[in-house]
N, C-alpha and C positions, 0 to 999 in steps of 0.2 A: 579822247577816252577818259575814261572817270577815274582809273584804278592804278594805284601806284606800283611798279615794280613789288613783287614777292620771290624771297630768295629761300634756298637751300641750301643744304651742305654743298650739292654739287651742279643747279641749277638757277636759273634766273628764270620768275616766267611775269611776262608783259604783256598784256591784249591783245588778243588775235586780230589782225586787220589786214589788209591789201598789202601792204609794205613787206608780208610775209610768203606774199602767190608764190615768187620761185619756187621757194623752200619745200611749202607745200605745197606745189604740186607735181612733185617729188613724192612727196608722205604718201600722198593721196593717189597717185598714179600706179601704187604697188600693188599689184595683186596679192600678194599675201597678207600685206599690212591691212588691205579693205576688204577680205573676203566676207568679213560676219556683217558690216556696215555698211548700211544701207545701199546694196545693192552690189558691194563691188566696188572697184579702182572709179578714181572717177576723171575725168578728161580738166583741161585748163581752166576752161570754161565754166566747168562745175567747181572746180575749185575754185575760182575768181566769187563767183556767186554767194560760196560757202561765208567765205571773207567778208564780203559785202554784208551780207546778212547778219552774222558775228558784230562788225560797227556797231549795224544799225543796234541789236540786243544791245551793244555798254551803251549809246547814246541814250535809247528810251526806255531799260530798265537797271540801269547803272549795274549792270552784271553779262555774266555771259565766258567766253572762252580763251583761255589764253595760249601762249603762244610757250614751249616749254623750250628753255635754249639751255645749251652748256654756260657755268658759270666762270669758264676760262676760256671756252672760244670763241661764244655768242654764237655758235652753229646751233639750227633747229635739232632739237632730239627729240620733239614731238609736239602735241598739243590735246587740250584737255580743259574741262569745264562744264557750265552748266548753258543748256538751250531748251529750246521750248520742245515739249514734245505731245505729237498728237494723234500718236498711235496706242498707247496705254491708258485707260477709262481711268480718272483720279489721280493719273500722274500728269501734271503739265510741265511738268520741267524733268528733264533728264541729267543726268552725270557722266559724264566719258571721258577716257584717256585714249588718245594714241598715240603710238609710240613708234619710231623708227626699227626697222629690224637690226640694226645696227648695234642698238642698244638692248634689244631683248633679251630678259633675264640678268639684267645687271639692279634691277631695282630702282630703276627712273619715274617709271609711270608710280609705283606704291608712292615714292617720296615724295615726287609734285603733287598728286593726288590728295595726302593729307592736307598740305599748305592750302589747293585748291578748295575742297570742297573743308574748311576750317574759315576762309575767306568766304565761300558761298552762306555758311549761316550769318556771317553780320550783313551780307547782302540781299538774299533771299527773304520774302518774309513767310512762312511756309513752314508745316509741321513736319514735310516727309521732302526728299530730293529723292527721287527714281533713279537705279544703274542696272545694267546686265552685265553679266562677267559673262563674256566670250573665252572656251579655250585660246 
């Protein structure tokens, strides 16, 4: 991966990759946490793929999704970043956070999210990054 550790007050986040599947799929397997994304909880599988996919983005566009950990217990609290997207006309790249329910309304996703998409302009070359804000 291309992209060197970014820290927060109270996070570390690293390139989302395979080395992550447990974790997330975990994240990913929540029904609450995936209700508004894309489609729902998603199975191992899908999450392995997600992963995969994620690499390949830092490998051939030196950007893409990281991996959002606690900066004292290296436990996953979420993940978040930029992917290609190609459902929105003008938008190719989208913005996303997600975050553990665990952590909900604590202010995790706002914090990584700045450092993230702060990180996506010097890697992005692009006038606009797409998000939806799901309740």
């Amino acid at each position: 991966m291309s992209a060197s550790p970014r820290r927060t007050a109270r996070t570390i986040l690293i390139p989302l990759g395979t080395a992550d599947l447990d974790e997330v799929a975990g994240l990913y397997g929540d029904d609450r946490v995936m209700r508004y994304l894309d489609g729902g909880a998603r199975t191992r599988d899908q999450a392995k793929s997600t992963l995969e996919a994620a690499e390949r983005c830092w490998r051939a566009e030196g950007w893409g999704r990281w991996a959002i950990r606690d900066a004292d217990t290296g436990g996953l609290l979420g993940e978040g970043g930029l992917q290609h997207n190609f459902d929105i006309e003008g938008a190719p790249v989208a913005f996303s956070i997600i975050v553990s329910r665990r952590v909900w309304n604590q202010g995790y996703g706002t914090e990584a999210g700045h450092v993230i998409l702060d990180d996506a302009w010097d890697r992005y070359d692009a006038a606009a990054i797409h998000a939806v804000l799901h309740p």
